[in-house]
Predicted model as a PDB file, atoms N, CA, C, CB and O in Angstrom, pLDDT in the B-factor column:
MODEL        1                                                                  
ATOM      1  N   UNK A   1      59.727  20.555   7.656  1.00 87.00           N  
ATOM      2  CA  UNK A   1      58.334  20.343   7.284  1.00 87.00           C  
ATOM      3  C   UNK A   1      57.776  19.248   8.185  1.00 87.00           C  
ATOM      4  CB  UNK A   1      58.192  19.963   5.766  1.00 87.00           C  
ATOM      5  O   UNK A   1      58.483  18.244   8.279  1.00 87.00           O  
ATOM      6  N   UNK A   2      56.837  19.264   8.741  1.00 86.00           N  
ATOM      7  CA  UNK A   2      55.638  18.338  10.248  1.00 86.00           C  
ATOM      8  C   UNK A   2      54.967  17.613   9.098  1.00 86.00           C  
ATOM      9  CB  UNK A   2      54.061  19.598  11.580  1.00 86.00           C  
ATOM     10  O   UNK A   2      54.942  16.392   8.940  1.00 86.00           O  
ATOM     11  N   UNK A   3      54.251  18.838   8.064  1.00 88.00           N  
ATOM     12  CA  UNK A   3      53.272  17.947   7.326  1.00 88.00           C  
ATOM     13  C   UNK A   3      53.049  18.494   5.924  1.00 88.00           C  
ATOM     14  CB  UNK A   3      51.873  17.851   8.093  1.00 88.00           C  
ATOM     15  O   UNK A   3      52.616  19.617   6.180  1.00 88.00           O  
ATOM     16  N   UNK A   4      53.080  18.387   4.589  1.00 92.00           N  
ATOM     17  CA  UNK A   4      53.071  18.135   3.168  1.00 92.00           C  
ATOM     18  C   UNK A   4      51.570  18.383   3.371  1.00 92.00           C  
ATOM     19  CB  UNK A   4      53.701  16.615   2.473  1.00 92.00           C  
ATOM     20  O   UNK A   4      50.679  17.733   3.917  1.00 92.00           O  
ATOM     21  N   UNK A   5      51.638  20.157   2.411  1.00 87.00           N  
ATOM     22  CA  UNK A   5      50.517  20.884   2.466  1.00 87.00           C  
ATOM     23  C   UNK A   5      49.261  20.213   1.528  1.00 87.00           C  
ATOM     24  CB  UNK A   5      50.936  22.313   2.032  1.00 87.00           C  
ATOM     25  O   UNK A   5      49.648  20.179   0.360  1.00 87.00           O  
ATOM     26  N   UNK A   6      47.993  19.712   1.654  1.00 86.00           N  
ATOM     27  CA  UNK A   6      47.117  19.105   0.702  1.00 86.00           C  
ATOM     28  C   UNK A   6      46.238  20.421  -0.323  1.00 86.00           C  
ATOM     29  CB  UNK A   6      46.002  18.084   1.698  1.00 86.00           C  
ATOM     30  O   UNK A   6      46.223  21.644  -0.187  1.00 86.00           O  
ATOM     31  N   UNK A   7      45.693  19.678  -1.158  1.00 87.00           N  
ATOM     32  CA  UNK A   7      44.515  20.613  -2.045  1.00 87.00           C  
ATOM     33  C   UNK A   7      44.844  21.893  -2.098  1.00 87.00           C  
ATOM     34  CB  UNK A   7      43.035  20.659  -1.462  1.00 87.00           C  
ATOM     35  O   UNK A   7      44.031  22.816  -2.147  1.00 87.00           O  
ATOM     36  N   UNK A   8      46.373  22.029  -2.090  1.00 88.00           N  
ATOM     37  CA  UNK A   8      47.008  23.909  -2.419  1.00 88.00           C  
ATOM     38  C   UNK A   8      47.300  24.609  -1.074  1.00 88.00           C  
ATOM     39  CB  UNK A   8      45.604  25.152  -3.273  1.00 88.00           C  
ATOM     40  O   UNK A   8      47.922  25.667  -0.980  1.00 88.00           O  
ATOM     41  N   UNK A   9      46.841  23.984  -0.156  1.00 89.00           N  
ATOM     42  CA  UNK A   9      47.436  24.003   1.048  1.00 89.00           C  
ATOM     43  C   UNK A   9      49.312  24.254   1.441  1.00 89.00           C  
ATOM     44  CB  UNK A   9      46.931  22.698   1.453  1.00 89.00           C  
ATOM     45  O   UNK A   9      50.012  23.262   1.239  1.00 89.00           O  
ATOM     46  N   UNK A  10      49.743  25.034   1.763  1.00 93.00           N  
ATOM     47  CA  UNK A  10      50.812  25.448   2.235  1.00 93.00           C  
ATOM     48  C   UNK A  10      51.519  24.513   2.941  1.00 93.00           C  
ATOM     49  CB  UNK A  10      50.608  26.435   2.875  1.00 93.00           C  
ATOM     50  O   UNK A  10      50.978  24.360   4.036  1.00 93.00           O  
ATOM     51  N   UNK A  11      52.266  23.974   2.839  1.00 94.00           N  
ATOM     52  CA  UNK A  11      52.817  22.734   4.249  1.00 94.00           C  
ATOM     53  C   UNK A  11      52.904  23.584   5.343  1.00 94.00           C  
ATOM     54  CB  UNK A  11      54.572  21.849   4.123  1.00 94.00           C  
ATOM     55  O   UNK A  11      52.850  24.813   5.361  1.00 94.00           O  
ATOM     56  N   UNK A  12      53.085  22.564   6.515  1.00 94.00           N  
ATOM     57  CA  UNK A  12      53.144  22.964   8.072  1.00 94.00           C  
ATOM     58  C   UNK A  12      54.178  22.739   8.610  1.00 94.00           C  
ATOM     59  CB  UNK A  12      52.289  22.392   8.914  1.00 94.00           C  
ATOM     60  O   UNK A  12      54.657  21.618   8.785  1.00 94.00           O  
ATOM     61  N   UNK A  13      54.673  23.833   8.954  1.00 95.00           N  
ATOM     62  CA  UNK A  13      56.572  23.646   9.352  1.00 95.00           C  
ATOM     63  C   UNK A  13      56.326  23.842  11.052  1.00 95.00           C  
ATOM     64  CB  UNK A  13      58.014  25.372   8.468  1.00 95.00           C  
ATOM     65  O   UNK A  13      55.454  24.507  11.611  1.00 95.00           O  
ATOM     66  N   UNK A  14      57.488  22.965  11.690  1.00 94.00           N  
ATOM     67  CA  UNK A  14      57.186  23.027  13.012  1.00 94.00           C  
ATOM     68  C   UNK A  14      58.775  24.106  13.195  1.00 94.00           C  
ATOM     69  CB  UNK A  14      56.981  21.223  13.910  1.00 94.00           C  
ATOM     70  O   UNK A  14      59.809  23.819  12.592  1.00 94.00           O  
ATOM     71  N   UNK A  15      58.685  25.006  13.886  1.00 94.00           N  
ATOM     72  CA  UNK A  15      59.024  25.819  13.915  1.00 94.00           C  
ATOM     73  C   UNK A  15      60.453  25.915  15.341  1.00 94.00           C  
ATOM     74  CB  UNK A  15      57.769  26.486  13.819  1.00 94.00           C  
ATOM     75  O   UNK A  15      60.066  25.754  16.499  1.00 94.00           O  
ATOM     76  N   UNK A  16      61.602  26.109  15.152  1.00 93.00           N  
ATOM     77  CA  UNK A  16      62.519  26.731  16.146  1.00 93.00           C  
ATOM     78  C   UNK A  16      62.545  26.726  16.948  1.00 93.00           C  
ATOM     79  CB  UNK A  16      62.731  27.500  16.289  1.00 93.00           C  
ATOM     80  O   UNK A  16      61.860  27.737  17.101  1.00 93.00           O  
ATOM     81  N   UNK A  17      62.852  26.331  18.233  1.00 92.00           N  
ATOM     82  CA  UNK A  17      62.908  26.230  19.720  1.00 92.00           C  
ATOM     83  C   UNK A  17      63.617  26.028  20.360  1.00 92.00           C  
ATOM     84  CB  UNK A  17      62.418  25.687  20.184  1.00 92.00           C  
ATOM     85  O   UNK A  17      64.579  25.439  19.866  1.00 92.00           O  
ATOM     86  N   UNK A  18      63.677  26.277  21.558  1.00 93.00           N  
ATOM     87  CA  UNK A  18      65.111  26.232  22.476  1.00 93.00           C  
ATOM     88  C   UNK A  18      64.807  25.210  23.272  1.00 93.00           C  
ATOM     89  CB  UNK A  18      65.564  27.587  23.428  1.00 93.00           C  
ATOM     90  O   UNK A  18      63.709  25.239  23.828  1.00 93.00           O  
ATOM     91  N   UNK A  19      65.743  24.040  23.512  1.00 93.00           N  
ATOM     92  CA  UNK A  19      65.896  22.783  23.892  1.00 93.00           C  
ATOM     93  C   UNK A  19      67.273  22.805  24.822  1.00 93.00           C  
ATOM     94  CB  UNK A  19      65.925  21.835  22.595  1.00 93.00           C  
ATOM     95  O   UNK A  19      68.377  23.145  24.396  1.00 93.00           O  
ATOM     96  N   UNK A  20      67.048  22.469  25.882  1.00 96.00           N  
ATOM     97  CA  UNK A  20      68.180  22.092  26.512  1.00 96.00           C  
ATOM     98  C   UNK A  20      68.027  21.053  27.337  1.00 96.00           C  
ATOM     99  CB  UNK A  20      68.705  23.041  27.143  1.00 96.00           C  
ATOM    100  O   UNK A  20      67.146  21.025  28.197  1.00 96.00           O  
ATOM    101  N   UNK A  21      69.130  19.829  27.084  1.00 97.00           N  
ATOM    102  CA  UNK A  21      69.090  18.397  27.760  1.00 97.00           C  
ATOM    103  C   UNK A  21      70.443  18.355  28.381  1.00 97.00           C  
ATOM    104  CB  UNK A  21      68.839  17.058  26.677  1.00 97.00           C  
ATOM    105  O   UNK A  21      71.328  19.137  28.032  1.00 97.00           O  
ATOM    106  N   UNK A  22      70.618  17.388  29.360  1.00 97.00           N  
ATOM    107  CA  UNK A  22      71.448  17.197  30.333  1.00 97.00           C  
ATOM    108  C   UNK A  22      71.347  15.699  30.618  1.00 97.00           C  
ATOM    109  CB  UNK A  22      71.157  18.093  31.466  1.00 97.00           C  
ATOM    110  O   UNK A  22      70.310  15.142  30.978  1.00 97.00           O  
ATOM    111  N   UNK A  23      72.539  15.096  30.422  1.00 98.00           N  
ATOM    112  CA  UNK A  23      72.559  13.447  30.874  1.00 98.00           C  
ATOM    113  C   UNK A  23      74.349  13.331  31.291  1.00 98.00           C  
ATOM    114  CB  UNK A  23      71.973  12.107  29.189  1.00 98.00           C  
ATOM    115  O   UNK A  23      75.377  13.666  30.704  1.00 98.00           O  
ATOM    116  N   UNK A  24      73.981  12.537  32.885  1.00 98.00           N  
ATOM    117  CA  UNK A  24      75.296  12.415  33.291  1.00 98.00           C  
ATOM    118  C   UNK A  24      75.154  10.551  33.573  1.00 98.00           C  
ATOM    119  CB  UNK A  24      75.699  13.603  34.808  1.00 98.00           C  
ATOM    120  O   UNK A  24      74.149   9.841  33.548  1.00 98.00           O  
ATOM    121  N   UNK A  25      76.585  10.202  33.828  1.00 97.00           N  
ATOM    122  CA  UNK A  25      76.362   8.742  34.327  1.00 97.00           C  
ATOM    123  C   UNK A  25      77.795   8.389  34.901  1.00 97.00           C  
ATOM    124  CB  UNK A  25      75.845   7.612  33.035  1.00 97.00           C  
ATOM    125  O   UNK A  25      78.897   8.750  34.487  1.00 97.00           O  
ATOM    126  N   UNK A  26      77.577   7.855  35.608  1.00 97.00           N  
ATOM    127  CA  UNK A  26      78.140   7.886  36.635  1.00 97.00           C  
ATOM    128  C   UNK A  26      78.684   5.989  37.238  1.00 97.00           C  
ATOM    129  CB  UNK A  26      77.018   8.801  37.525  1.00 97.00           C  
ATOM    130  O   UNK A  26      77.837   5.437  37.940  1.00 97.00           O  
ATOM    131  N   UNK A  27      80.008   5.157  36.936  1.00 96.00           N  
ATOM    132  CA  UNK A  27      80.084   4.267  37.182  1.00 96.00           C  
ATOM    133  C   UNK A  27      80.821   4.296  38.522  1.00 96.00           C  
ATOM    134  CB  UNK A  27      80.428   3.701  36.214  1.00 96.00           C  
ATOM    135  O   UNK A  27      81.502   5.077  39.186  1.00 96.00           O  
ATOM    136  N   UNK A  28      80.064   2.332  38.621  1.00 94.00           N  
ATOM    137  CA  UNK A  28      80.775   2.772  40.326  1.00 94.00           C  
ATOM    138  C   UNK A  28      80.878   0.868  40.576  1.00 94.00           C  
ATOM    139  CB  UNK A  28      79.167   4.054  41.974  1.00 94.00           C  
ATOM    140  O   UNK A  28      80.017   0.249  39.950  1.00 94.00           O  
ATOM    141  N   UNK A  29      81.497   0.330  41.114  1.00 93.00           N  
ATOM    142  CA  UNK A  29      82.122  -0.867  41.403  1.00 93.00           C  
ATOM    143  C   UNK A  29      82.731  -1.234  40.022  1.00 93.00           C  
ATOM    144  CB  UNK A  29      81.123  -1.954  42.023  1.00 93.00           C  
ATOM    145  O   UNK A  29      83.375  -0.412  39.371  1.00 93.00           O  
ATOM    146  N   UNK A  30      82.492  -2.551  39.591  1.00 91.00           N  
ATOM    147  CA  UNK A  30      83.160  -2.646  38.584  1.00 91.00           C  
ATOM    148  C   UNK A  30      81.857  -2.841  37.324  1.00 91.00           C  
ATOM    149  CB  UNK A  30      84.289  -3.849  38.841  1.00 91.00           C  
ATOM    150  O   UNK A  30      82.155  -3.031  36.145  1.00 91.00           O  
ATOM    151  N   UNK A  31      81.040  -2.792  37.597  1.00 94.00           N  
ATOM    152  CA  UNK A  31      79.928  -3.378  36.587  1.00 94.00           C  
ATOM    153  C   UNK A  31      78.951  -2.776  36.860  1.00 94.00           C  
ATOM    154  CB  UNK A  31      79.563  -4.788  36.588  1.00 94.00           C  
ATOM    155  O   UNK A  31      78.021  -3.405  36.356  1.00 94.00           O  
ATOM    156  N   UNK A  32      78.442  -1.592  37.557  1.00 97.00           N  
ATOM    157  CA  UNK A  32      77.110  -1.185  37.973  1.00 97.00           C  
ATOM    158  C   UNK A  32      77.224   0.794  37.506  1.00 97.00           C  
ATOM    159  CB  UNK A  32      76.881  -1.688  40.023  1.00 97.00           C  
ATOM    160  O   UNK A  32      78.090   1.615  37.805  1.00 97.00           O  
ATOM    161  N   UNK A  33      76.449   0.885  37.017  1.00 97.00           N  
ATOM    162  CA  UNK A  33      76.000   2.604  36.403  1.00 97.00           C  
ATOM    163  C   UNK A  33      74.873   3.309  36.704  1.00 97.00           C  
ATOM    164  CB  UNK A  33      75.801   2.717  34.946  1.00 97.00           C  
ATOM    165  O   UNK A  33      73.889   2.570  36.744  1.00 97.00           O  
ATOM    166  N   UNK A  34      74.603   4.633  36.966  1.00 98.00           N  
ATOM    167  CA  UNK A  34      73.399   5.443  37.295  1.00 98.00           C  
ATOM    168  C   UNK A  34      73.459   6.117  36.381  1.00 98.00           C  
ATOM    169  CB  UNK A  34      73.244   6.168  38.477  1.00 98.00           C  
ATOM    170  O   UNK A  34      74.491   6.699  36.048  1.00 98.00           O  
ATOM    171  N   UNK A  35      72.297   6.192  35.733  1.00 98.00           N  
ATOM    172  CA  UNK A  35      72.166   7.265  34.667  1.00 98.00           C  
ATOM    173  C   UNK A  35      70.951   8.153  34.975  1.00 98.00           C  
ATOM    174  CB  UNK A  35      72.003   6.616  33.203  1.00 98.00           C  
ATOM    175  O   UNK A  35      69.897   7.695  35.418  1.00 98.00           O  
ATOM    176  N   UNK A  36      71.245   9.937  34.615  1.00 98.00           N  
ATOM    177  CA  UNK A  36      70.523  10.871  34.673  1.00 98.00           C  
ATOM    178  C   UNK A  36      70.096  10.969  33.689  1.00 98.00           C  
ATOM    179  CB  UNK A  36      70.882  11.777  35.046  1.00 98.00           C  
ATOM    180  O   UNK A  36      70.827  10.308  32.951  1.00 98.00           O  
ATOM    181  N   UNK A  37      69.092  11.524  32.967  1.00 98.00           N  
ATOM    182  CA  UNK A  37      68.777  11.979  32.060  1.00 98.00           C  
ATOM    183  C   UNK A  37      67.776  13.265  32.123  1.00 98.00           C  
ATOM    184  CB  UNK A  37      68.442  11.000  31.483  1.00 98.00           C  
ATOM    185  O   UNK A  37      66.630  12.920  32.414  1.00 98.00           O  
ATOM    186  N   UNK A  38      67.919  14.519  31.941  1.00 97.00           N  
ATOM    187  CA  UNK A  38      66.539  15.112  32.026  1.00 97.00           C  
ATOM    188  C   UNK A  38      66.665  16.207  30.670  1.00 97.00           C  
ATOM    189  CB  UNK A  38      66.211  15.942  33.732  1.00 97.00           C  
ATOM    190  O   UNK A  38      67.569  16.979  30.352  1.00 97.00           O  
ATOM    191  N   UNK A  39      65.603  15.964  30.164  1.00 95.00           N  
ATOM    192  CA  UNK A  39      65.569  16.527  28.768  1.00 95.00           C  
ATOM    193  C   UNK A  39      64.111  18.139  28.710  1.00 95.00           C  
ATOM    194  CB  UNK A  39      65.046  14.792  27.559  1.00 95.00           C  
ATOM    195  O   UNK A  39      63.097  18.219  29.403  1.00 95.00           O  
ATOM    196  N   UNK A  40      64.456  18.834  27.963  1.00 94.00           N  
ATOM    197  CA  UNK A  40      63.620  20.413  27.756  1.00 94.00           C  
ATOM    198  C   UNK A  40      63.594  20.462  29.173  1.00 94.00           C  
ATOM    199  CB  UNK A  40      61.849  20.589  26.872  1.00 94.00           C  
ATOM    200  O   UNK A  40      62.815  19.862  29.914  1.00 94.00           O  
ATOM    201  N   UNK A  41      64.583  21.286  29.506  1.00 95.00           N  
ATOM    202  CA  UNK A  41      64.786  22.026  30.708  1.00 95.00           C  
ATOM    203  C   UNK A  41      64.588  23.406  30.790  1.00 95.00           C  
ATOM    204  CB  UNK A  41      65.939  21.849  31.098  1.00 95.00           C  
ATOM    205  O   UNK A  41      64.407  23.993  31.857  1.00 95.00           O  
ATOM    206  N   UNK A  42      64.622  24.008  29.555  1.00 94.00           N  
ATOM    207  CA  UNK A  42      64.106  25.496  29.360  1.00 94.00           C  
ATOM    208  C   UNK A  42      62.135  25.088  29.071  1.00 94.00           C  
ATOM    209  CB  UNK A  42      65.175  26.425  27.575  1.00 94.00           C  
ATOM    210  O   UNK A  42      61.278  25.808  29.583  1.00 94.00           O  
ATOM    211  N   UNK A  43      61.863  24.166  28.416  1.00 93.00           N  
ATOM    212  CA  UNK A  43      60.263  23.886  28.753  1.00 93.00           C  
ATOM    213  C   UNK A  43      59.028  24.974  27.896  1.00 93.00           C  
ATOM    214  CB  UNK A  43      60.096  24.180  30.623  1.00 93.00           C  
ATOM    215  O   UNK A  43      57.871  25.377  28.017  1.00 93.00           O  
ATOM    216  N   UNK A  44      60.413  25.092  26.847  1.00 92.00           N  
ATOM    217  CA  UNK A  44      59.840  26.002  25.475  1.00 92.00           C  
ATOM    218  C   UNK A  44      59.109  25.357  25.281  1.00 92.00           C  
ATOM    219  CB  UNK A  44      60.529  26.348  24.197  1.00 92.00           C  
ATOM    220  O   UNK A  44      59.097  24.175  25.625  1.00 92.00           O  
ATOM    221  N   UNK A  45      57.949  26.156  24.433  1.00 93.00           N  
ATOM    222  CA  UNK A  45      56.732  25.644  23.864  1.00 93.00           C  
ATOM    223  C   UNK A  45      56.808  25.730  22.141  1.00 93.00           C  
ATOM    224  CB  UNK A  45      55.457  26.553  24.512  1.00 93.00           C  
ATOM    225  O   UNK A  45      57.033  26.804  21.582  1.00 93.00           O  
ATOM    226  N   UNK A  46      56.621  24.643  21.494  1.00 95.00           N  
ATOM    227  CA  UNK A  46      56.393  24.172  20.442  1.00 95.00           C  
ATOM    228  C   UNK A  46      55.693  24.566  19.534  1.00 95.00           C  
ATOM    229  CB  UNK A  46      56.150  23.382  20.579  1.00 95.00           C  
ATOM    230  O   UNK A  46      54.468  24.503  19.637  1.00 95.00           O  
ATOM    231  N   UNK A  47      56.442  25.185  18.169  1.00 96.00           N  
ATOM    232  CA  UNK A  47      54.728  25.968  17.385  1.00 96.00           C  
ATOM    233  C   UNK A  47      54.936  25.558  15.589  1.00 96.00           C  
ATOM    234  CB  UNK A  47      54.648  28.524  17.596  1.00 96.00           C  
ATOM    235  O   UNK A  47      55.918  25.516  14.848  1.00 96.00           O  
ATOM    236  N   UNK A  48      53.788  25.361  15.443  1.00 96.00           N  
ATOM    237  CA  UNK A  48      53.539  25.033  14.166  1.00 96.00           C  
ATOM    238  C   UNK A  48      52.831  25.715  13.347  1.00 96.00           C  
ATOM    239  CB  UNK A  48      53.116  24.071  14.117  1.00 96.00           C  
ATOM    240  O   UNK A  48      51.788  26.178  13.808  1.00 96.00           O  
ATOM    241  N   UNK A  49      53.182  26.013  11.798  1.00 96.00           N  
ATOM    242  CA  UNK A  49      52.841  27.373  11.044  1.00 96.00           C  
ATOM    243  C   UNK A  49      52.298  26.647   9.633  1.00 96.00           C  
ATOM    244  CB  UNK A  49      54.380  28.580  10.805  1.00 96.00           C  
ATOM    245  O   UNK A  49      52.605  25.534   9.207  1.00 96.00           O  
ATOM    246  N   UNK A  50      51.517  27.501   9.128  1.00 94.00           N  
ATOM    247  CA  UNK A  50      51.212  27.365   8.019  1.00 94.00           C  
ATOM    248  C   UNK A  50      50.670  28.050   6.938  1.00 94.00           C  
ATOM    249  CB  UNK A  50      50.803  26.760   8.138  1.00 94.00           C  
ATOM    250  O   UNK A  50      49.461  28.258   6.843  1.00 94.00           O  
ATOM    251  N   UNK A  51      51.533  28.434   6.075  1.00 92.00           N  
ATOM    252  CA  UNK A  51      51.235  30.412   5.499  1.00 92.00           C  
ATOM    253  C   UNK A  51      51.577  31.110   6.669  1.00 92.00           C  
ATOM    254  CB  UNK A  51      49.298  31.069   5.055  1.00 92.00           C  
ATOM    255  O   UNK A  51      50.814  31.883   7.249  1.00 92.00           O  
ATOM    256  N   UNK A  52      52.290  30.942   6.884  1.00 89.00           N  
ATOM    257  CA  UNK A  52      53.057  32.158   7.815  1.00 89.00           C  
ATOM    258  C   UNK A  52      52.404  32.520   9.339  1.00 89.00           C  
ATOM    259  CB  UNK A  52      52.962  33.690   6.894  1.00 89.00           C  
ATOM    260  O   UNK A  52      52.864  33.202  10.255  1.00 89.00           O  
ATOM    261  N   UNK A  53      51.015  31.697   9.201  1.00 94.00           N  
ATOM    262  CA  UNK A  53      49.726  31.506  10.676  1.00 94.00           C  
ATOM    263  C   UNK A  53      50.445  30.087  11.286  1.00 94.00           C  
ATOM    264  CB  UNK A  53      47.454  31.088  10.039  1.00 94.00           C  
ATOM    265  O   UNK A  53      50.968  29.136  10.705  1.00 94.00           O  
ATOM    266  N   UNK A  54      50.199  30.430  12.927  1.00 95.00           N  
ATOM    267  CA  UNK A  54      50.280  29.801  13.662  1.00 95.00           C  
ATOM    268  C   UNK A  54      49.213  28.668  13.575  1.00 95.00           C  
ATOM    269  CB  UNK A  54      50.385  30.509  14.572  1.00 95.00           C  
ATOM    270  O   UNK A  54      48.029  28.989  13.473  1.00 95.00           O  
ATOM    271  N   UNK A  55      49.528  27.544  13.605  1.00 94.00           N  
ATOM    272  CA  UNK A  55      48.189  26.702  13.949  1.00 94.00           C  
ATOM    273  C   UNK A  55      48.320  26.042  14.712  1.00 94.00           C  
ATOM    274  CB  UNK A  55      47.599  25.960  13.153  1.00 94.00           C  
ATOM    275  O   UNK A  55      47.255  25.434  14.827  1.00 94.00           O  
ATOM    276  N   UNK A  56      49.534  25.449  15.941  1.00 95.00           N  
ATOM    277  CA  UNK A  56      49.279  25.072  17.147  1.00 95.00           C  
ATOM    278  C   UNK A  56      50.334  25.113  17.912  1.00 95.00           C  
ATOM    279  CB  UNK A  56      48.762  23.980  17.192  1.00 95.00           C  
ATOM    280  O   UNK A  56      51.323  24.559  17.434  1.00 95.00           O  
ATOM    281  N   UNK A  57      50.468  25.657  19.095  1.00 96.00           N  
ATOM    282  CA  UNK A  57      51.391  26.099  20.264  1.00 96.00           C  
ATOM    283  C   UNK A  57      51.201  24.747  21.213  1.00 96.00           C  
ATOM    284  CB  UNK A  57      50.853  27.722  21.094  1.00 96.00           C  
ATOM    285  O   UNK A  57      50.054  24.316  21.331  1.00 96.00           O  
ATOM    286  N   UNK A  58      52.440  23.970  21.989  1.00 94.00           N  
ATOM    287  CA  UNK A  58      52.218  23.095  22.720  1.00 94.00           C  
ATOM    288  C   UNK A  58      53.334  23.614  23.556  1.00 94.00           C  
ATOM    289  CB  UNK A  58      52.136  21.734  22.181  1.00 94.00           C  
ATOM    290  O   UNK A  58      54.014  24.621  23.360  1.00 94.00           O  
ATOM    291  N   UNK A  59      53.404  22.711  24.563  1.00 94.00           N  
ATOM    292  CA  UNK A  59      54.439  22.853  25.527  1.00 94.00           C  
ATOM    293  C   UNK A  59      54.672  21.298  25.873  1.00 94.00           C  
ATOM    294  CB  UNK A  59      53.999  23.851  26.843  1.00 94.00           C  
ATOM    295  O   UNK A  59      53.904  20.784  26.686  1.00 94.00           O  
ATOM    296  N   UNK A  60      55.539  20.644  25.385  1.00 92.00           N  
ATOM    297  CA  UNK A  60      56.070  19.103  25.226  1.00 92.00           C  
ATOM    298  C   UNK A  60      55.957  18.686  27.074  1.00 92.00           C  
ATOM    299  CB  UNK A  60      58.133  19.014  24.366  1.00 92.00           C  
ATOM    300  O   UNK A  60      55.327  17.708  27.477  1.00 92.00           O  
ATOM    301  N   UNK A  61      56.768  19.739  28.071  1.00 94.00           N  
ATOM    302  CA  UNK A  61      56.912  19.472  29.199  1.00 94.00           C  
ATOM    303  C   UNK A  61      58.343  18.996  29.579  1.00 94.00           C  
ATOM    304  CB  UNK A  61      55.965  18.670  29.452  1.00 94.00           C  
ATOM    305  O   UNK A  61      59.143  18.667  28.703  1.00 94.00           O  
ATOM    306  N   UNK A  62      58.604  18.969  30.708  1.00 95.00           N  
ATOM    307  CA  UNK A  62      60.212  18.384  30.914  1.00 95.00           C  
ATOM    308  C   UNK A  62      59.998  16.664  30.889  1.00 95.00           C  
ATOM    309  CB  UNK A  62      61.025  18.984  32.729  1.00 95.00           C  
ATOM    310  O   UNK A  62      58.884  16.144  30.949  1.00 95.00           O  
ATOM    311  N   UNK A  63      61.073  16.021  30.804  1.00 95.00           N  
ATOM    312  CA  UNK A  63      61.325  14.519  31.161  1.00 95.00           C  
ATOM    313  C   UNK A  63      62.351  14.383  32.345  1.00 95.00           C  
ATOM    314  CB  UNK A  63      61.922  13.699  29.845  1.00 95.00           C  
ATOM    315  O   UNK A  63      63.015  15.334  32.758  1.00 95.00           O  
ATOM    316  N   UNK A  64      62.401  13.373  32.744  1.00 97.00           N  
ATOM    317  CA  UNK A  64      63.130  13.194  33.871  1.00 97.00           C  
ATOM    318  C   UNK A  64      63.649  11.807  33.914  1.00 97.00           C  
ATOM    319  CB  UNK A  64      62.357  13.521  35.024  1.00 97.00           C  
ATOM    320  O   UNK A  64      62.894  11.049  34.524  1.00 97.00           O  
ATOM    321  N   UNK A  65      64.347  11.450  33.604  1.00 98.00           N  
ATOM    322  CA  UNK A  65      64.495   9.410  33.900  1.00 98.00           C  
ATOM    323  C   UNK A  65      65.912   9.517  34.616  1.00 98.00           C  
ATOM    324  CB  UNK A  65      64.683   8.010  31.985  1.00 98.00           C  
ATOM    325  O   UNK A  65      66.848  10.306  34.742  1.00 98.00           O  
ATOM    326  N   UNK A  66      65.475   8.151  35.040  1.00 98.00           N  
ATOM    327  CA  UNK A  66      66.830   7.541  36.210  1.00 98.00           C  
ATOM    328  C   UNK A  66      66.828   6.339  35.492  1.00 98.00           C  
ATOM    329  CB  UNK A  66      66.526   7.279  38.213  1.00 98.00           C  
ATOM    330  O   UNK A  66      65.784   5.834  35.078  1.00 98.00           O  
ATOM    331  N   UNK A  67      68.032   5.811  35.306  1.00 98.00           N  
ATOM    332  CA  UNK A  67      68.091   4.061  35.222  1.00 98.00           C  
ATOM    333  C   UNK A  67      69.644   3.387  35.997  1.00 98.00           C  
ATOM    334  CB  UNK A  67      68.106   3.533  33.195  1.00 98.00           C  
ATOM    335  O   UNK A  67      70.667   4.066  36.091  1.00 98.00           O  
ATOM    336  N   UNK A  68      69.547   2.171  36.414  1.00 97.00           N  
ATOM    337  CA  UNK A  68      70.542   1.237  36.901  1.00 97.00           C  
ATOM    338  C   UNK A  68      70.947   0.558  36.113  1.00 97.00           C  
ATOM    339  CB  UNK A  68      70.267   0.503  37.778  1.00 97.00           C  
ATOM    340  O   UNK A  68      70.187   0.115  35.252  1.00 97.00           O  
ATOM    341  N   UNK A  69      72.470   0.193  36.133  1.00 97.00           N  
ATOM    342  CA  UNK A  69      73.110  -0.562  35.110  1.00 97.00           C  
ATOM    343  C   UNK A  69      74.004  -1.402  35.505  1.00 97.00           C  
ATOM    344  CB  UNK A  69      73.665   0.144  34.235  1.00 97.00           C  
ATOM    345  O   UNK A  69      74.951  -1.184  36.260  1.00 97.00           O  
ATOM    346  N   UNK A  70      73.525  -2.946  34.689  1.00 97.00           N  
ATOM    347  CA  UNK A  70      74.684  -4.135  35.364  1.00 97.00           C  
ATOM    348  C   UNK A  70      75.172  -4.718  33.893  1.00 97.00           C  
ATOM    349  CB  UNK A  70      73.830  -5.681  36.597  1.00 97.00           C  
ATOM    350  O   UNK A  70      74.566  -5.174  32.923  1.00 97.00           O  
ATOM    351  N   UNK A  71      76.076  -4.563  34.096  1.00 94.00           N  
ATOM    352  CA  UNK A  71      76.500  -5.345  32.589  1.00 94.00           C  
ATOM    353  C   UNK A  71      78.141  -6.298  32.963  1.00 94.00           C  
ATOM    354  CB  UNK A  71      76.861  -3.742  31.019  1.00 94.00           C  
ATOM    355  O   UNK A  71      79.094  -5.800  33.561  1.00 94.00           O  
ATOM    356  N   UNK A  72      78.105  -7.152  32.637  1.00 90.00           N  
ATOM    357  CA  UNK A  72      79.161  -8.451  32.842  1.00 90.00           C  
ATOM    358  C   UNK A  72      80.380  -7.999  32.120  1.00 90.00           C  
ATOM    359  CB  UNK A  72      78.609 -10.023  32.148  1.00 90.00           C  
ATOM    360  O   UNK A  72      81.373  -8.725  32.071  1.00 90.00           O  
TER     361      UNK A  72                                                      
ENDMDL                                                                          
END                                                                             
């Protein structure tokens, strides 16, 4: 449930989707890390229902991050 249906209103269920994420990392001297991350790689689109009607289709988009890592 997204949202708790009002005034007899039906709630709004966000609905099923195919998600696929990928994160690698990778250490290297004695204290330093690269991290991948890239998340909705299939780049399904997002849908939300209510009474059994659609009421909004999105497409979230992919993510992509890099980060460096020093830790003692």
């Amino acid at each position: 449930i997204s949202r708790a249906g009002t005034q007899g209103q039906p709630d709004i269920f966000e609905e099923p989707f195919e998600q696929f994420d990928f994160v690698a990392r990778y250490r290297f001297l004695d204290h330093w890390s690269v991290k991948l991350e890239l998340e909705n790689l299939l780049d399904s689109e997002v849908e939300f229902t209510q009474g059994g009607k659609t009421t909004r289709i999105f497409k979230p988009g992919m993510k992509i991050g890099l980060s460096i890592e020093f830790r003692l």
